[in-house]
Every structure is written in C-alpha cells, then in structure tokens.
C-alpha positions as CSV (number, residue, x, y, z in Angstrom):
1,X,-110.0,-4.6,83.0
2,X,-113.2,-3.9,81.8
3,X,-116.4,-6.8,83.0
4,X,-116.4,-8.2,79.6
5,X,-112.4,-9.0,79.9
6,X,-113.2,-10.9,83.5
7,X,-115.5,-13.2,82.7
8,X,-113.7,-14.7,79.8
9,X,-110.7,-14.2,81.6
10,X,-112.7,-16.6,84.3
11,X,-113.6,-18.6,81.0
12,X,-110.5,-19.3,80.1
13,X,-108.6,-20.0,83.5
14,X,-111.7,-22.7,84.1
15,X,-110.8,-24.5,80.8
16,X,-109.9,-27.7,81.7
17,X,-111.6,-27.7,84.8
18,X,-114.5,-29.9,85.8
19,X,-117.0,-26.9,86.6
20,X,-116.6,-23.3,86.8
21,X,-118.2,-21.5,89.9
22,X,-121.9,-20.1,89.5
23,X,-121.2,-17.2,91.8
24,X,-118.3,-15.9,90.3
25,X,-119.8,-15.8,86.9
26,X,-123.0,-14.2,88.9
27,X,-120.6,-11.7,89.9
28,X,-119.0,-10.8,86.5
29,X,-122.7,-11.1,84.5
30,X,-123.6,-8.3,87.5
31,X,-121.2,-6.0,86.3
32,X,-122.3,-6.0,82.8
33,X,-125.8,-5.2,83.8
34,X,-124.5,-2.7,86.1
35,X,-124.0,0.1,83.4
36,X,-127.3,-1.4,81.1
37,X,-128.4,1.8,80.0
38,X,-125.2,3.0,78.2
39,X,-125.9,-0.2,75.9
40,X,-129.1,0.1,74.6
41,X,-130.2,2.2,71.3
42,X,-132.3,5.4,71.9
43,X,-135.5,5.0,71.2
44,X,-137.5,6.4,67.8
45,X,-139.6,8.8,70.0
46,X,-140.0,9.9,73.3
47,X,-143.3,8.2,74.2
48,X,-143.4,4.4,74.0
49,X,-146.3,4.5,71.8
50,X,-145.0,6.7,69.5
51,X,-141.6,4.5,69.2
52,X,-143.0,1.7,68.8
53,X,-145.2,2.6,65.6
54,X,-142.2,4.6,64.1
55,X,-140.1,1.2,64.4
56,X,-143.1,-1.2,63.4
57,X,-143.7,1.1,60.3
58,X,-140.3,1.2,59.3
59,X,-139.2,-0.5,56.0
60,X,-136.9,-3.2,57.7
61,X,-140.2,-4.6,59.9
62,X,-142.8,-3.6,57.1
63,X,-145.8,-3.4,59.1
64,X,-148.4,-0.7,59.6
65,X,-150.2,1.0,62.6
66,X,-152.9,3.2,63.5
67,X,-153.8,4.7,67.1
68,X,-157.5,4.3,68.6
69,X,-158.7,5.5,71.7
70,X,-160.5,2.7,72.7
71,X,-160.8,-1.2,72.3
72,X,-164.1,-0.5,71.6
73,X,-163.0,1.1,68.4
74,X,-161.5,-1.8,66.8
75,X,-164.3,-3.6,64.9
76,X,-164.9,-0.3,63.2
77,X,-160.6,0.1,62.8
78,X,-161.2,-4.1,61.4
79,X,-163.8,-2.8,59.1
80,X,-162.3,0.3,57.4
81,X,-159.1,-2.3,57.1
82,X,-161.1,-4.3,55.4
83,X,-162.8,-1.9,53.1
84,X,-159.2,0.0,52.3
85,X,-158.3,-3.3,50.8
86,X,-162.0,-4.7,49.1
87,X,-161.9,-7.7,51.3
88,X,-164.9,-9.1,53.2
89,X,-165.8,-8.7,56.7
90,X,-165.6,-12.0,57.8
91,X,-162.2,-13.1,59.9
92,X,-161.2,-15.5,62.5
93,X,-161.3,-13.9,65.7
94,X,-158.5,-14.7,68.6
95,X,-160.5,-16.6,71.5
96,X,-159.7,-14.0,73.8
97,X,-162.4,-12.4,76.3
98,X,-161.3,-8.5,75.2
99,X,-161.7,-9.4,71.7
100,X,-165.1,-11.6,72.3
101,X,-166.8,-8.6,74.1
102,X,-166.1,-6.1,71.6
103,X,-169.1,-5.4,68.8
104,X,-169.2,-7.6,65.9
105,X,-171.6,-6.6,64.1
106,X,-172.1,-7.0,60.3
107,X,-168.8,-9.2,60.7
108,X,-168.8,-12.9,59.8
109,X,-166.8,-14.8,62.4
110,X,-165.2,-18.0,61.9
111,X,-164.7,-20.0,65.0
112,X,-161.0,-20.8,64.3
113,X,-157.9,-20.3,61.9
114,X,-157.9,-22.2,58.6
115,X,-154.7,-23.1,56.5
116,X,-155.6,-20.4,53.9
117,X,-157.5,-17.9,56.3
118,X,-157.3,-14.6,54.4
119,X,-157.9,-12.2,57.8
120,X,-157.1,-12.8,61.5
121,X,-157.8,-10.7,64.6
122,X,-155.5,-10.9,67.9
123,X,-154.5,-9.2,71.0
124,X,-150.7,-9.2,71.4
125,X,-149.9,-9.4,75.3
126,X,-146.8,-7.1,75.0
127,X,-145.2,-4.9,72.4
128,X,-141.4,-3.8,72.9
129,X,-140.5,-0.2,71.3
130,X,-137.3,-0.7,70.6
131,X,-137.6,-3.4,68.0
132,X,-141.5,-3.2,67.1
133,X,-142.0,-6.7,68.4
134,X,-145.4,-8.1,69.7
135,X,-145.6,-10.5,72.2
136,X,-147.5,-13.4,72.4
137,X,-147.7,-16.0,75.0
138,X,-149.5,-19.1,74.0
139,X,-153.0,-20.7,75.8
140,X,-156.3,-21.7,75.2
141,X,-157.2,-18.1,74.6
142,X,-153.9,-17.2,72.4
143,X,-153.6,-20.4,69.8
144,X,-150.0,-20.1,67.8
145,X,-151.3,-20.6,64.6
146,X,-153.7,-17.5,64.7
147,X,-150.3,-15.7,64.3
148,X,-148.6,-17.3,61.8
149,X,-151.6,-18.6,59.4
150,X,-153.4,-15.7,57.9
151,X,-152.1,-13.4,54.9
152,X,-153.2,-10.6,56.9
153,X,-153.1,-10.4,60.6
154,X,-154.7,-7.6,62.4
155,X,-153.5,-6.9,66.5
156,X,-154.7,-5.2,69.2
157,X,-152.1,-3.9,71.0
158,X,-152.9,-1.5,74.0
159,X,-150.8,1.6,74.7
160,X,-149.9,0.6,78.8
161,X,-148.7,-2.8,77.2
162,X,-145.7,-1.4,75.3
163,X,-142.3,-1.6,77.1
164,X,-139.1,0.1,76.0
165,X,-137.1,-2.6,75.8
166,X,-137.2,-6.5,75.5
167,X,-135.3,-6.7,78.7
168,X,-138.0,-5.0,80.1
169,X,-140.1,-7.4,78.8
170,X,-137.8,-10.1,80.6
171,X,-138.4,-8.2,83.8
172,X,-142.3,-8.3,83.6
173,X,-142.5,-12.2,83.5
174,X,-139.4,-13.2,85.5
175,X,-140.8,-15.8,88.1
176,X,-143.8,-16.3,86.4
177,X,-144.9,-19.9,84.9
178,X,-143.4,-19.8,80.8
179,X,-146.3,-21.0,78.3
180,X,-145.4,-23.5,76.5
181,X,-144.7,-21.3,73.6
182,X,-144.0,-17.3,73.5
183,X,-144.2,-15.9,69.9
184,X,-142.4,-12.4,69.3
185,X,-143.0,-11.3,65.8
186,X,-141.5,-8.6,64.4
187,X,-143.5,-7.2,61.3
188,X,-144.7,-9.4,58.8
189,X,-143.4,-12.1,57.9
190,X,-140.7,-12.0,55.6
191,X,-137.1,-13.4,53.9
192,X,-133.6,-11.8,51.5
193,X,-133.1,-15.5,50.8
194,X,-133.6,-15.2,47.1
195,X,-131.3,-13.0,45.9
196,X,-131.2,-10.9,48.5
197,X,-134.9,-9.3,47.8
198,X,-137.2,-8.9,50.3
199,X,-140.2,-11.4,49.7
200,X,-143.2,-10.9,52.4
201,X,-145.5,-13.7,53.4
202,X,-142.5,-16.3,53.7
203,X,-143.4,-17.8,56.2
204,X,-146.3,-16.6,58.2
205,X,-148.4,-13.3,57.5
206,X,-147.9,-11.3,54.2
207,X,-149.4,-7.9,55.9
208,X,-149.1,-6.9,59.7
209,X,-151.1,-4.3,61.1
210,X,-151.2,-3.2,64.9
211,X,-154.2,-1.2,66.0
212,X,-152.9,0.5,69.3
213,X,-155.4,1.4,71.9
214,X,-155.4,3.8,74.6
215,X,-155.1,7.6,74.9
C-alpha cells in the first residue's frame, strides 16, 4: 500500500466520525515527504541562477532577465531598459533601503506608485527556480501595489536569494511571523480567457523583467 493509499484509506474509515486523529494523518503526510525528491521536476539548469532565468524567460511565464554583477549595477541595467524601449528615466522606486542606496542619478523618482505608473523598480525577497516565481512579502518597505500597478515592472533579484524549489521557500520562512500579504508572481501578468489567446497586462504588469545580481 503505497502512503497516498493510507491516508485516504484513514479518510475514508474516519467518515462518519466526529474527528480524525492529527497524529495519524502526521504519520501518513510523513511518508509522502519521505521520498520528496523523486516528485519534483528537474530543474532547467544546473545552477539556480541559470534555472531560474531559462524558466522566467520561457514563453509560458513571458518575462525577461539579465545578470549583473552587482546591485550597484542596476540604475545603469534601469537606464539601458529604459533606453531599449524610448521611455523616460523617471520610475517609482520600491521604499526599500538596497534600492534607496543605490545611484540615481539623472533618474526622476516618484515617491510612490500611481494607478497608471508606466515603470516600477523592486527588490523581490526570494525567487524559486523551478517555476520562475518572485517572492514578495509585504511591509512598509515592500507596498503590494508596486507589484501589480505598473505596465512595466523592473526587479532586483539577487543570485543567493534563488531557491530550487517553492518548498524550499516553505522551509526558509517556517516559524517566522507571515506578512499580511506574500505575493508570488510568476512572469507578467497575463490571461487565455479570450479565446484561448494569450493577452499580457490582464491584470497587473504588461512586461516583467528580473535583473539578477551576484557573481
């Protein structure tokens, strides 16, 4: 009998019962985490950097990514963005101290996220290989609506903050105090409603990019 067949085995035998023991379905939910590796999908690559921009980039999570070798290279990684596309340098910046002490220069900051905000700059607190999701947890340094406002949504993402798998993820914040609100965005946004086409910019960002930092 494999784990999956005893618990709802114990399922079913409980039916009709009042309450069904927490340690025996501890016991049966161990077994299936016993053998967790067998169950997940290889990764795209064999580092998790690597991985995690071949998933992000890939046409399901239509987002793009480029590597810098330090934070300090983002405004000019913003900038050449920015360029690429003819738009102005002038963004709202994510309230958060790594961003803040980077060099702004020649950039027109706007002190928070407007309704039609054309550009956005974050810091995503985790990424997860497997699926090319960010992370964010909100606060008063990580507002939601910085991720879901903007058409285009630039992140920060460093290289010793991407995990292999969401579990992993699970792992890193079990015991700690939830936010109120924890985001994880896979690419931008995006629906198949109509007709089964793919429209971006449904519901949140039209264009994604992740600017990973770290060697």
């Amino acid at each position: 009998m494999t784990a999956r067949e005893d618990i709802l085995g114990r399922v079913r035998a409980a039916l009709g019962r009042r309450s069904i023991d927490p340690a025996t379905v501890q016991t049966a939910a161990a077994g299936l985490l016993a053998d967790l590796p067998s169950t997940r999908p290889d990764l795209l690559a064999d580092s998790l950097a690597e991985a995690f921009i071949a998933r992000v980039t890939s046409p399901k999570v239509a987002a793009t990514a480029q590597r810098i070798a330090t934070e300090a290279a983002l405004p000019a990684a913003v900038a050449s963005y920015l360029s690429e596309r003819s738009l102005r340098n002038r963004i709202a910046l994510q309230p958060h101290d790594v961003l803040r002490g980077l060099d702004w220069t020649g950039f027109e900051l706007r002190p928070g996220v407007a309704s039609d905000e054309v550009v956005a700059v974050g810091i995503a607190r985790w990424g997860v290989a497997e699926t090319g999701s960010l992370v964010f947890h909100s606060g008063p340094d990580s507002p939601v609506l910085a991720n879901f406002l903007p058409l285009h949504h630039i992140v920060l993402l460093r290289q010793a903050d991407i995990v292999a798998y969401l579990e992993d993820y699970a792992a890193l914040i079990a015991g700690d105090p939830m936010p109120r609100n924890v985001n994880l965005i896979t690419g931008a946004s995006g629906t198949t409603d109509i007709e089964g086409s793919l429209v971006l910019g449904a519901h949140g960002p039209r264009y994604l990019h992740v600017v990973i930092s770290g060697a």
